[in-house]
N, CA, C and O atoms as a printed pandas DataFrame, in Angstrom:
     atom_number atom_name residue_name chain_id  residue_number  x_coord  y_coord  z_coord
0              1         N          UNK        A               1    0.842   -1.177    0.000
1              2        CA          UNK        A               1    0.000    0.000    0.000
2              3         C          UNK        A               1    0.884    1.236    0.000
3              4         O          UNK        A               1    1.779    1.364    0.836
4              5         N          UNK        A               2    0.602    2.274   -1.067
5              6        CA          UNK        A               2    1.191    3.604   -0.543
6              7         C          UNK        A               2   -0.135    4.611   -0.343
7              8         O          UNK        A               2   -1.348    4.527   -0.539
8              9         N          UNK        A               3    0.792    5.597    0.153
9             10        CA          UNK        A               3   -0.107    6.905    0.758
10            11         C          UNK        A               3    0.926    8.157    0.166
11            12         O          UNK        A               3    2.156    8.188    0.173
12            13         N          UNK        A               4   -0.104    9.218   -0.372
13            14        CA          UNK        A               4    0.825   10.306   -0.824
14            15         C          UNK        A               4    0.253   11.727    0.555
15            16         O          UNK        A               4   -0.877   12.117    0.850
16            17         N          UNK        A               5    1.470   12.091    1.026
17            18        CA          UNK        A               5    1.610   12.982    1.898
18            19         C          UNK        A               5    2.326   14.494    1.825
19            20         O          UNK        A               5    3.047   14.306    0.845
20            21         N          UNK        A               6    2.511   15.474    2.120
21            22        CA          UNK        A               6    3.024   16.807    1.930
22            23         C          UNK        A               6    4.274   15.780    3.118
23            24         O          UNK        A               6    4.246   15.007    4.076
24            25         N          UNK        A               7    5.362   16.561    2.079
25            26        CA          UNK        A               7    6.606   16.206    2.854
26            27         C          UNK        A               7    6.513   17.185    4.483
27            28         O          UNK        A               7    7.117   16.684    5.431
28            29         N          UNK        A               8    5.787   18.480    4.711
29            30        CA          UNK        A               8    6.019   19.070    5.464
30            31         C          UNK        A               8    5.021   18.311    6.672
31            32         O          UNK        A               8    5.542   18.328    7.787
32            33         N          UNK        A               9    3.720   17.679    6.599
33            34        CA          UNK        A               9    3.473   16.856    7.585
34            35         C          UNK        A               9    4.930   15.966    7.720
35            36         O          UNK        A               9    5.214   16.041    8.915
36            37         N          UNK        A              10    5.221   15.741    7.526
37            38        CA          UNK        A              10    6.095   14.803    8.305
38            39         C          UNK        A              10    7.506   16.119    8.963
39            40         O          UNK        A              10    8.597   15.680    9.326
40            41         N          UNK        A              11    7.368   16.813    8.982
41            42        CA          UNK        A              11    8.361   17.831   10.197
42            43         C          UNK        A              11    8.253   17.152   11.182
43            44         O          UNK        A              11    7.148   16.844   11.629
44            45         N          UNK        A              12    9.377   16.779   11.722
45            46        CA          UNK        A              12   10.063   16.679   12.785
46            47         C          UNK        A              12   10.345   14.506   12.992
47            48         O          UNK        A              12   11.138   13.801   13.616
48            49         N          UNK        A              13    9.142   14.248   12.033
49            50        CA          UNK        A              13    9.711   12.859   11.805
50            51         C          UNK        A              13   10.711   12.324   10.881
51            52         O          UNK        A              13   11.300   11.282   11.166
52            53         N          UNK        A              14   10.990   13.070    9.601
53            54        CA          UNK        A              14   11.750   12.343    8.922
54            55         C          UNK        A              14   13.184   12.941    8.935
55            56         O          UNK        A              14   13.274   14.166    8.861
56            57         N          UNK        A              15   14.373   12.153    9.026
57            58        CA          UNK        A              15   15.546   13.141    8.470
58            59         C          UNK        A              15   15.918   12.363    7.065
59            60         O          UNK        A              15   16.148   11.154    7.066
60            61         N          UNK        A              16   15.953   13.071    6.006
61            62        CA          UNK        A              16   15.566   12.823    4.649
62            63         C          UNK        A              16   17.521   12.864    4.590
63            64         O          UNK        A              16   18.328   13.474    5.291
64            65         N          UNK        A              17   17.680   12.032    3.562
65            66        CA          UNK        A              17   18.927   11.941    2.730
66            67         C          UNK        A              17   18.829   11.576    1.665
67            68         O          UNK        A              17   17.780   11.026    1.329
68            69         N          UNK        A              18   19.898   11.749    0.731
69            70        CA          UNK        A              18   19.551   12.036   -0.582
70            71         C          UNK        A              18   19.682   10.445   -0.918
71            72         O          UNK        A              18   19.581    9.654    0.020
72            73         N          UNK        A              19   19.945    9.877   -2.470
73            74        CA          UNK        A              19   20.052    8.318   -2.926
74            75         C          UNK        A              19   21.665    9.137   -2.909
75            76         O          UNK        A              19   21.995   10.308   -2.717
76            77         N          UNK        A              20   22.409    7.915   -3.202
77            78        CA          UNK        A              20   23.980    7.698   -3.492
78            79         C          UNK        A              20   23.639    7.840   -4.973
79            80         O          UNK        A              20   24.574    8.360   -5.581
80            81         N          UNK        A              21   22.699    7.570   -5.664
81            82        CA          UNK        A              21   23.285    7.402   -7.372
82            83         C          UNK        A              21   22.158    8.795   -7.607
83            84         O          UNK        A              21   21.274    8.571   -8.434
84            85         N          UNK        A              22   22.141   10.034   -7.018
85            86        CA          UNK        A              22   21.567   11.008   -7.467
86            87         C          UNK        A              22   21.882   11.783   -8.259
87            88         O          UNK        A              22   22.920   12.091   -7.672
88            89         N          UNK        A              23   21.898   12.543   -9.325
89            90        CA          UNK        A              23   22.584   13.218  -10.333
90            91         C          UNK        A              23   23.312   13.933   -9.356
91            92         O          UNK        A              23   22.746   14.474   -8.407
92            93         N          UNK        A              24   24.940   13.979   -9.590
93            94        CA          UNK        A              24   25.704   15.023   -9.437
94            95         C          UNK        A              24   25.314   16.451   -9.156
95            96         O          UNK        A              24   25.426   16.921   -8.024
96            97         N          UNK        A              25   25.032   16.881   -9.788
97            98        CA          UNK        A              25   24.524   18.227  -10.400
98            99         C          UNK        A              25   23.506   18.524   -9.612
99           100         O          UNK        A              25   23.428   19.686   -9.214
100          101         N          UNK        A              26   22.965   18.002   -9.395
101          102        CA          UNK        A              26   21.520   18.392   -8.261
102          103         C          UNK        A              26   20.477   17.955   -8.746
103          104         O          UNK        A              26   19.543   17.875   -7.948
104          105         N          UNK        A              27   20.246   17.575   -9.979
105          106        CA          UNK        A              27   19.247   18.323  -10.801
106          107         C          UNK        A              27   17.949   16.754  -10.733
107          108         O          UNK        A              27   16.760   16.915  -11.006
108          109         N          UNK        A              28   18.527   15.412  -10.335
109          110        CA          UNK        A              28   17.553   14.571  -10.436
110          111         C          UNK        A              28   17.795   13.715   -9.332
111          112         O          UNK        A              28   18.224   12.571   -9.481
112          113         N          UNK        A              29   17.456   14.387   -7.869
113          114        CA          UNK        A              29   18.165   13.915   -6.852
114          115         C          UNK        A              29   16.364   13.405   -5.945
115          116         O          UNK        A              29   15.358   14.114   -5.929
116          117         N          UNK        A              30   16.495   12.248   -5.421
117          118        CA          UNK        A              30   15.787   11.539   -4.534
118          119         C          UNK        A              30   15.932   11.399   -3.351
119          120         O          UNK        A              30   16.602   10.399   -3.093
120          121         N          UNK        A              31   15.450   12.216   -2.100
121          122        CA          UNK        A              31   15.278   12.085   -1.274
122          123         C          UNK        A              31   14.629   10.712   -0.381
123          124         O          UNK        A              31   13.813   10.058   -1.029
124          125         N          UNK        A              32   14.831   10.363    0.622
125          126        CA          UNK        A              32   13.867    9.239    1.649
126          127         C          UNK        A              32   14.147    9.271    2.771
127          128         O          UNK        A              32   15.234    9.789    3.025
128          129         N          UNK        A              33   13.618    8.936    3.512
129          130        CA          UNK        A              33   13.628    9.140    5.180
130          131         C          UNK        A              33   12.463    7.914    5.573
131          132         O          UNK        A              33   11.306    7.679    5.222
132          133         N          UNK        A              34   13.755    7.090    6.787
133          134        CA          UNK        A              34   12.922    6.251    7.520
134          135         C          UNK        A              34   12.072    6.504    8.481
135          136         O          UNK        A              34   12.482    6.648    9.633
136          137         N          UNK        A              35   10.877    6.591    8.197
137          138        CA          UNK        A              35    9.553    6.943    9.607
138          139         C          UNK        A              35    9.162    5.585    9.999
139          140         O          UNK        A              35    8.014    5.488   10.433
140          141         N          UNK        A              36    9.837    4.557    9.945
141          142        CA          UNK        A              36    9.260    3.064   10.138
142          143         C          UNK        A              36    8.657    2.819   11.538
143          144         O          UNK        A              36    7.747    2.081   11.913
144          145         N          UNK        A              37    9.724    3.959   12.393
145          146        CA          UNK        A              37    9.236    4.239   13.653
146          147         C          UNK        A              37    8.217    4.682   14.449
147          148         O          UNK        A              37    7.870    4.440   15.605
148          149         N          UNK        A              38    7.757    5.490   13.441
149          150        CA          UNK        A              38    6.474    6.743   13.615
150          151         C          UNK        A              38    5.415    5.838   13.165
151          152         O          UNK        A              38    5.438    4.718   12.655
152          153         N          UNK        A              39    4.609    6.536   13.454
153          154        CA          UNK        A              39    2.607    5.861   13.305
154          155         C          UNK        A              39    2.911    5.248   11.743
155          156         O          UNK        A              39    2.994    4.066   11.409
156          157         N          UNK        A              40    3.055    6.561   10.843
157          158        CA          UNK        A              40    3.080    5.748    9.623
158          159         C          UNK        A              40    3.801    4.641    9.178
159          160         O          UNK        A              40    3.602    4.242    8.031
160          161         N          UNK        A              41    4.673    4.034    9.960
161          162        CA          UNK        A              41    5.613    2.606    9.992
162          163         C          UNK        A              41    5.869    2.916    7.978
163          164         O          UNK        A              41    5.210    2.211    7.213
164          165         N          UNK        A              42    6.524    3.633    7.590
165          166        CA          UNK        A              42    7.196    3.711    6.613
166          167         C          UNK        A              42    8.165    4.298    6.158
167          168         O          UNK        A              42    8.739    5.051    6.944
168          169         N          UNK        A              43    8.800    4.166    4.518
169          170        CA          UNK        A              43    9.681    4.571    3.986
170          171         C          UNK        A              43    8.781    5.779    3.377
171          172         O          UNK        A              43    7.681    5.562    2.867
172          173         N          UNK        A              44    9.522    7.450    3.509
173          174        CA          UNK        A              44    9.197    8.196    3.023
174          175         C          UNK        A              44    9.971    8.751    1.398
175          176         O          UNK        A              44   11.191    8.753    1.558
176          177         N          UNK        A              45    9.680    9.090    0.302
177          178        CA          UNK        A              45   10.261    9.515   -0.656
178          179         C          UNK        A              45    9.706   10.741   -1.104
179          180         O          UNK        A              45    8.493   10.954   -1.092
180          181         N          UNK        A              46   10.711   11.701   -1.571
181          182        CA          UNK        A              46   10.524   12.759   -1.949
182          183         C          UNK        A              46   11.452   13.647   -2.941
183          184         O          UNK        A              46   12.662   13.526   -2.754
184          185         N          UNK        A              47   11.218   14.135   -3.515
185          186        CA          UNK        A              47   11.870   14.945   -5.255
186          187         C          UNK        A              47   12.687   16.361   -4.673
187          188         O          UNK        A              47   12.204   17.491   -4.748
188          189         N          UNK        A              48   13.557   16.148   -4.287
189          190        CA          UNK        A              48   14.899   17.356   -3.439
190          191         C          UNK        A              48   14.158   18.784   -4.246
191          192         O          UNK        A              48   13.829   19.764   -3.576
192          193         N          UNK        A              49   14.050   18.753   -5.082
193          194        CA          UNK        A              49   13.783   20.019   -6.358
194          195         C          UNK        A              49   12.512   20.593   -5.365
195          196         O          UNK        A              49   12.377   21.814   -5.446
196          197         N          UNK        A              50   11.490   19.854   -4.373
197          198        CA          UNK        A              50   10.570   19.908   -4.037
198          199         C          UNK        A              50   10.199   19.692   -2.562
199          200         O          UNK        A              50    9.127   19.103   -2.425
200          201         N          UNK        A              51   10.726   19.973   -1.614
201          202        CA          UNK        A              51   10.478   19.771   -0.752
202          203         C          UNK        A              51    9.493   19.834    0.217
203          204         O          UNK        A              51    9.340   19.097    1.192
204          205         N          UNK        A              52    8.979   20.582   -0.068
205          206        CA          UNK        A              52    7.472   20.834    0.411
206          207         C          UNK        A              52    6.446   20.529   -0.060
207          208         O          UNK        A              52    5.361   20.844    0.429
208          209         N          UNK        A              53    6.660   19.579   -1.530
209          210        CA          UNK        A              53    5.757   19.312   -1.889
210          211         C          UNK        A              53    5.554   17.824   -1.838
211          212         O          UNK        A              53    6.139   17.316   -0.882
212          213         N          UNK        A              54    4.701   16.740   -2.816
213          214        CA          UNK        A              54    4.773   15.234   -1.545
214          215         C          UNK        A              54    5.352   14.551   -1.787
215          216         O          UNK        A              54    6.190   14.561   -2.689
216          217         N          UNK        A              55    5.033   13.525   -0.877
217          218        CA          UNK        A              55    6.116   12.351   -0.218
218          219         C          UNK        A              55    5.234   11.246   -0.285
219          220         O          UNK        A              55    4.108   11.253    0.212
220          221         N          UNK        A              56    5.843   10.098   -1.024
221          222        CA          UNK        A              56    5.304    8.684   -1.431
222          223         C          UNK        A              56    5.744    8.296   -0.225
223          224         O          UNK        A              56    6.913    8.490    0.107
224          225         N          UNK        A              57    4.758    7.638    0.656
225          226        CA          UNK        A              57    4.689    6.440    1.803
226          227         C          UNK        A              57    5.019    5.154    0.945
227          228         O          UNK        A              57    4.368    4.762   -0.024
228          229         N          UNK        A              58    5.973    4.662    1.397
229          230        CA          UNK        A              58    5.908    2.829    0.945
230          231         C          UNK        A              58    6.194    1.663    2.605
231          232         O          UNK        A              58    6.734    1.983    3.665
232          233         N          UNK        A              59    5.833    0.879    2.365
233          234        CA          UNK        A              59    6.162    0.091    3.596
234          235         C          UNK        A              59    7.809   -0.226    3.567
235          236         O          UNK        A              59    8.356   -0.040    2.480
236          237         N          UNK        A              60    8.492   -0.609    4.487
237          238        CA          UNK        A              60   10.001   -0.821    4.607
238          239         C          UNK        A              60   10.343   -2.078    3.404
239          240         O          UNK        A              60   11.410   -2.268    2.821
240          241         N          UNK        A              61    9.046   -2.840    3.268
241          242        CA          UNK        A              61    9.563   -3.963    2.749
242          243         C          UNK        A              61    9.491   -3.316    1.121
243          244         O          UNK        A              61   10.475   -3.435    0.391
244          245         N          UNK        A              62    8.368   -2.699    0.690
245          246        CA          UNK        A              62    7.878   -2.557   -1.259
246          247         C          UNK        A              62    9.593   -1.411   -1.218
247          248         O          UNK        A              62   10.228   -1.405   -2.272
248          249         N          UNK        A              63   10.091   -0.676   -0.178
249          250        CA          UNK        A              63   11.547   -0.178   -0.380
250          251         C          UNK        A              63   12.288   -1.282   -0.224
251          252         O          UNK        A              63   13.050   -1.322   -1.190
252          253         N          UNK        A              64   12.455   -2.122    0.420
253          254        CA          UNK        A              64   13.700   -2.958    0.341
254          255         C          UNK        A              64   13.460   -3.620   -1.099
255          256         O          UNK        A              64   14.506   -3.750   -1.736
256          257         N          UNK        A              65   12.314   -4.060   -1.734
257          258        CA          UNK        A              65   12.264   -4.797   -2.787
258          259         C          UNK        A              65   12.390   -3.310   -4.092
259          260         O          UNK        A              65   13.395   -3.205   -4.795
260          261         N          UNK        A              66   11.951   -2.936   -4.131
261          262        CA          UNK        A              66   12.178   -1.116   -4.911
262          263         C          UNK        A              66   13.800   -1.156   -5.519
263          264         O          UNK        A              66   14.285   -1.101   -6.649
264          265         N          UNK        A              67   14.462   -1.306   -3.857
265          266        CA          UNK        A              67   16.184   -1.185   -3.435
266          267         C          UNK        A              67   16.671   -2.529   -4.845
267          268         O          UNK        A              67   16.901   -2.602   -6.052
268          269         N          UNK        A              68   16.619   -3.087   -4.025
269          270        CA          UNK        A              68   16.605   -4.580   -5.078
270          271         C          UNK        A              68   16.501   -5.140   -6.429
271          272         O          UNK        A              68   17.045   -6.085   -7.000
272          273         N          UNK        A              69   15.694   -4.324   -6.735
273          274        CA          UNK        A              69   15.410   -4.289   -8.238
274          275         C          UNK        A              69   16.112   -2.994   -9.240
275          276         O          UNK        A              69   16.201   -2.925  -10.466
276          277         N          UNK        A              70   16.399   -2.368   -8.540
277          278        CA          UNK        A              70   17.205   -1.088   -8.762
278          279         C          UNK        A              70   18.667   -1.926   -8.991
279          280         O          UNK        A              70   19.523   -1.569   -9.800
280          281         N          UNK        A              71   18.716   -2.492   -8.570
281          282        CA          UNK        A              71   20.492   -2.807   -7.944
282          283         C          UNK        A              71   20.413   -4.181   -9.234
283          284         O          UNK        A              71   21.473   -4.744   -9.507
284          285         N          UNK        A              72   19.349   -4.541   -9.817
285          286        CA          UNK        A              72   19.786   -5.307  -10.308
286          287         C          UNK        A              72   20.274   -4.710  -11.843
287          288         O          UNK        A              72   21.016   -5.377  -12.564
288          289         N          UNK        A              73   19.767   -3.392  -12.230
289          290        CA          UNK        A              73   20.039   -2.404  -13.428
290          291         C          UNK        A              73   20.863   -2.068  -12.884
291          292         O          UNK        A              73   20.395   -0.975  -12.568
292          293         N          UNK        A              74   22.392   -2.088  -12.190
293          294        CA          UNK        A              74   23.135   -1.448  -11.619
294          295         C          UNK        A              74   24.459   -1.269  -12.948
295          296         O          UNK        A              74   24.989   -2.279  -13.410
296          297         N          UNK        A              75   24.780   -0.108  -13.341
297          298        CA          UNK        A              75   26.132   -0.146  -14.629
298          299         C          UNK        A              75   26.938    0.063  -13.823
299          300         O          UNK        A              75   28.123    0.149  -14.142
């Protein structure tokens, strides 16, 4: 299941970091932050270009499998 949220509800729960394979440049960079802890028990994602604007909820696991499948297109 996901849920789409304003990154700014989540103030003070998420500390967001960027991906490792984010464009250099800035310009196509992916944010996420673990709230697995918080009520919403999830992985948060969000578009750096945008911060205030929303944030895809995924459960820890549809990110670990997300992670996974990513890594298998890895150059």
């Amino acid at each position: 299941m996901t849920h789409h949220i304003t990154a700014p509800e989540l103030a003070g729960l998420a500390d967001w970091f960027k991906s490792s394979y984010s464009d250099g440049a800035g310009n196509n960079c992916v944010e996420v932050a673990d709230i697995s802890a918080t009520r919403f028990e999830a992985v948060a994602i969000r578009d750096s270009k945008d911060p205030a604007g929303p944030a895809l909820l995924v459960t820890p696991e549809a990110f670990a499998s997300l992670v996974a499948f990513a890594r298998h297109f890895d150059v």
